[in-house]
SEMAR-372263 format. One record per residue (C-alpha): x, y, z; residue in one letter. Coordinates in nm, 2 decimals. Last residue first. Layout:
REM residues N
[r [X Y Z] A];
...
***
This chain:
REM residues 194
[r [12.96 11.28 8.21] X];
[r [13.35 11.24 8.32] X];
[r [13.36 10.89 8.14] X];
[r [13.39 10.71 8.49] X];
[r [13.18 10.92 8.69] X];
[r [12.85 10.86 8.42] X];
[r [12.89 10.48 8.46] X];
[r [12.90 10.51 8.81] X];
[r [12.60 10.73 8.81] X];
[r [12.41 10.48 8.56] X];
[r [12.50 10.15 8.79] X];
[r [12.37 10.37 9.10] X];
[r [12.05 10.40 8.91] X];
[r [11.99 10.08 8.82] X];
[r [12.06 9.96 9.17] X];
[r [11.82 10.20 9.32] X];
[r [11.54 10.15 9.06] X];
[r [11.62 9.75 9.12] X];
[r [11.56 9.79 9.49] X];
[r [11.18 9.96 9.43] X];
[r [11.11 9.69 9.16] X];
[r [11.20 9.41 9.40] X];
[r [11.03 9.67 9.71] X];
[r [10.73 9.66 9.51] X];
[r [10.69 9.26 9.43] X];
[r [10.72 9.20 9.77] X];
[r [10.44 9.44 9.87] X];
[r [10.21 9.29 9.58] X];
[r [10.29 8.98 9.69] X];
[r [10.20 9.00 9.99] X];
[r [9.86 9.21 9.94] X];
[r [9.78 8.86 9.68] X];
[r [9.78 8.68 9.97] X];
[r [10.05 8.39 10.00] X];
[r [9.91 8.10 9.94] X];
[r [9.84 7.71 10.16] X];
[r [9.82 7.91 10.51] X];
[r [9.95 7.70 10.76] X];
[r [10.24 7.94 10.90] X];
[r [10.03 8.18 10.97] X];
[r [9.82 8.13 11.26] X];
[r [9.60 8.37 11.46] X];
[r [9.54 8.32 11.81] X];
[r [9.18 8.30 11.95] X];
[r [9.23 8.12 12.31] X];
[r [9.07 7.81 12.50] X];
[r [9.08 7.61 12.14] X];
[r [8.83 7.39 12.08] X];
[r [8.90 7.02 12.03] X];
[r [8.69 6.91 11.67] X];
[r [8.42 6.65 11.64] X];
[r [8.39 6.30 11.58] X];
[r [8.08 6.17 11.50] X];
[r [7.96 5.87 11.78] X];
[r [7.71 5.64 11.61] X];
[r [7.45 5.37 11.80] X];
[r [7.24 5.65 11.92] X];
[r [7.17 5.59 12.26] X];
[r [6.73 5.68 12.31] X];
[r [6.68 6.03 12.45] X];
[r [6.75 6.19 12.84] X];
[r [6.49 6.45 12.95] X];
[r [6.70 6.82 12.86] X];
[r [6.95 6.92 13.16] X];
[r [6.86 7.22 13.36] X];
[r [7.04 7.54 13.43] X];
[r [7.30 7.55 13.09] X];
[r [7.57 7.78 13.11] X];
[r [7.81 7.92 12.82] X];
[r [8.13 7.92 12.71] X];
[r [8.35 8.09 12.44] X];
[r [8.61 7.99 12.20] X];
[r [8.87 8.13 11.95] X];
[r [9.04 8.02 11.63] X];
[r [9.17 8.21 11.31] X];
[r [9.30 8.07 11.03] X];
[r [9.50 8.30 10.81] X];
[r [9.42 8.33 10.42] X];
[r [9.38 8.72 10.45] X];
[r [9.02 8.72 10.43] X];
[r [8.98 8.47 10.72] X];
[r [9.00 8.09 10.76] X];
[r [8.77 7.94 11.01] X];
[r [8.85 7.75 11.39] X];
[r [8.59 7.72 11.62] X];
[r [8.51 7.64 11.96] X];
[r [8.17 7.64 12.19] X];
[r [8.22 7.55 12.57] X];
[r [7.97 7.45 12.75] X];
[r [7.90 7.52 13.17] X];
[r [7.67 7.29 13.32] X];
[r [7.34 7.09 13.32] X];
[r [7.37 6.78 13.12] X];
[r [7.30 6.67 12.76] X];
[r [6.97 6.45 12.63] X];
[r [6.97 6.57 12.26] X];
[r [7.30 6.57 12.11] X];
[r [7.36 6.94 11.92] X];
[r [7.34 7.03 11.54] X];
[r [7.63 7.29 11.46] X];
[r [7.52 7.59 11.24] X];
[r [7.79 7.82 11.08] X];
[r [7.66 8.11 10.91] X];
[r [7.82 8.38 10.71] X];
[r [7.70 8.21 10.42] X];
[r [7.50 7.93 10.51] X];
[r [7.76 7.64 10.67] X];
[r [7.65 7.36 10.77] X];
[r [7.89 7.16 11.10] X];
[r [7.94 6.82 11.15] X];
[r [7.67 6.62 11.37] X];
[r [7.49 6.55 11.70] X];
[r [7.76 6.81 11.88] X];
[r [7.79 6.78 12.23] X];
[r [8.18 6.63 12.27] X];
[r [8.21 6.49 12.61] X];
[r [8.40 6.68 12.92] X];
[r [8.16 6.61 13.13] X];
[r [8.05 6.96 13.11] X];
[r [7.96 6.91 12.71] X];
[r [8.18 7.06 12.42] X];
[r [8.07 7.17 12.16] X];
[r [8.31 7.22 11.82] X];
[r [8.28 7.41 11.53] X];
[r [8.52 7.39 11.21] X];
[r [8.49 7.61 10.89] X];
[r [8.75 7.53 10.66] X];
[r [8.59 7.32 10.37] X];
[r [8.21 7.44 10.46] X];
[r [8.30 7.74 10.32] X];
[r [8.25 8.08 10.54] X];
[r [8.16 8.40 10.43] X];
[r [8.29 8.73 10.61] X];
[r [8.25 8.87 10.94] X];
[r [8.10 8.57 11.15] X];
[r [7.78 8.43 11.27] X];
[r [7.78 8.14 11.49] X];
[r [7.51 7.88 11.55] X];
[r [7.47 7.63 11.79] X];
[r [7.20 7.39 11.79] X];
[r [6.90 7.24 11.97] X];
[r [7.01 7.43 12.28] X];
[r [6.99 7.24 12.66] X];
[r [6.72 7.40 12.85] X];
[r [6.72 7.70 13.07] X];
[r [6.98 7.91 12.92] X];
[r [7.29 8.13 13.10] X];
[r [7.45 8.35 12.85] X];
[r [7.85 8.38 12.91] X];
[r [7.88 8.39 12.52] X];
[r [7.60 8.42 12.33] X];
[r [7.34 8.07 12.25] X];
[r [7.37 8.16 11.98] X];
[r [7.69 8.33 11.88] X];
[r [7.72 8.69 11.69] X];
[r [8.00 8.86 11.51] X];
[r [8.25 8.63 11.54] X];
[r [8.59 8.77 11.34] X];
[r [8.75 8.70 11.00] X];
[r [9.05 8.91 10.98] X];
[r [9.15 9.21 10.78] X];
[r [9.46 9.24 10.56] X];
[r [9.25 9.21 10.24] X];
[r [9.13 9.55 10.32] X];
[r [9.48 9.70 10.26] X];
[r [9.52 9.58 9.90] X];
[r [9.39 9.91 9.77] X];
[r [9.61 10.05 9.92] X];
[r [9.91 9.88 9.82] X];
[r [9.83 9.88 9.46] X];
[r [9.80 10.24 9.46] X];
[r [10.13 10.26 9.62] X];
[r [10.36 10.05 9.37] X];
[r [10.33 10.36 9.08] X];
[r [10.47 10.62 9.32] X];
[r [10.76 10.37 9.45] X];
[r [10.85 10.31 9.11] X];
[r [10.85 10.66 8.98] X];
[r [11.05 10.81 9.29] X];
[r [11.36 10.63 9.28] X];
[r [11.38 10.76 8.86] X];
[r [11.31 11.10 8.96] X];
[r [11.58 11.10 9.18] X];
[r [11.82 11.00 8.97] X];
[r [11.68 11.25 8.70] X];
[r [11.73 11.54 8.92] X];
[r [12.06 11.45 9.07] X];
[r [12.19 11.46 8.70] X];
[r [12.06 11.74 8.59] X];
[r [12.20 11.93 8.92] X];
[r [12.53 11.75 8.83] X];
[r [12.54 11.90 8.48] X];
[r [12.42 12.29 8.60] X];
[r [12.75 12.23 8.82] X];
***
């Protein structure tokens, strides 16, 4: 009896270890899991300007690169509003706009990666009262991004696994060979009457 409670004791000391040592790693993982948002837009969403802006600049949660931060404007003829491709300043993602565009309702999109290596898109709108005195053509036309009507979050195109992954992974292989080792040593201990 005092041989089984031995036993008992150091099999479950043994599943206990590995999932103890695991959890620090997946705590302090946890802030990796967060996604990058908008914080500010200028012109804001649903504001209502007199003029035509000179450029559209978004603000968001965490820094951008100028390799997977995308903007977008477009115009209410449908048109794509943007003079230029997107700079990127930080947090800060400014988008030059054409000179000369309509009155009407605009729609800004974007499309950045966040912490957790998953790209995150959204959009907004807003309204323009007058239109701004019409400039010289431009012989160029820069091609710009379609925004997206709705923010979705997409996994399946991120290049790496976070590292929160595989920590988590890693965990439950450790976790599962704890169990595995430890049934092997009970079966083990059954057959020479241990």
């Amino acid at each position: 009896m005092h041989a089984v409670n031995r036993r008992a004791a150091r099999v479950a000391a043994r599943c206990l270890v590995v999932p103890l040592a695991v959890a620090p790693l997946l705590f302090t993982a946890q802030p990796a899991f967060a996604h990058t948002d908008l914080v500010t837009g200028s012109p804001a969403e649903a504001a209502s300007e007199s003029r035509p802006p000179q450029t559209i600049k978004l603000t968001f949660s965490d820094e951008m690169t100028s390799r997977y931060a995308k903007v977008a404007l477009t115009a209410p003829d449908g048109e794509p509003g943007a003079a230029g491709a997107p700079q990127v300043t930080g947090r800060t993602v400014t988008l030059p706009v054409k000179p000369g565009l309509p009155a009407g309702s605009y729609t800004v999109g974007y499309r950045v990666v966040s912490a957790d290596g998953h790209p995150v898109t959204g959009s907004y709108r807003f309204t323009v009262e007058e239109a701004a005195s019409a400039p010289a053509p431009t012989p160029t036309r820069t091609p710009t991004p379609t925004p997206t009507p709705a923010r979705t979050d997409d996994a399946s195109s991120t290049p790496d696994p976070p590292l929160p992954v595989v920590a988590i992974a890693g965990g439950l292989f450790l976790l599962a060979a704890a169990g595995v080792s430890g049934a092997v040593t009970r079966r083990r201990r059954a057959r020479h009457g241990s």
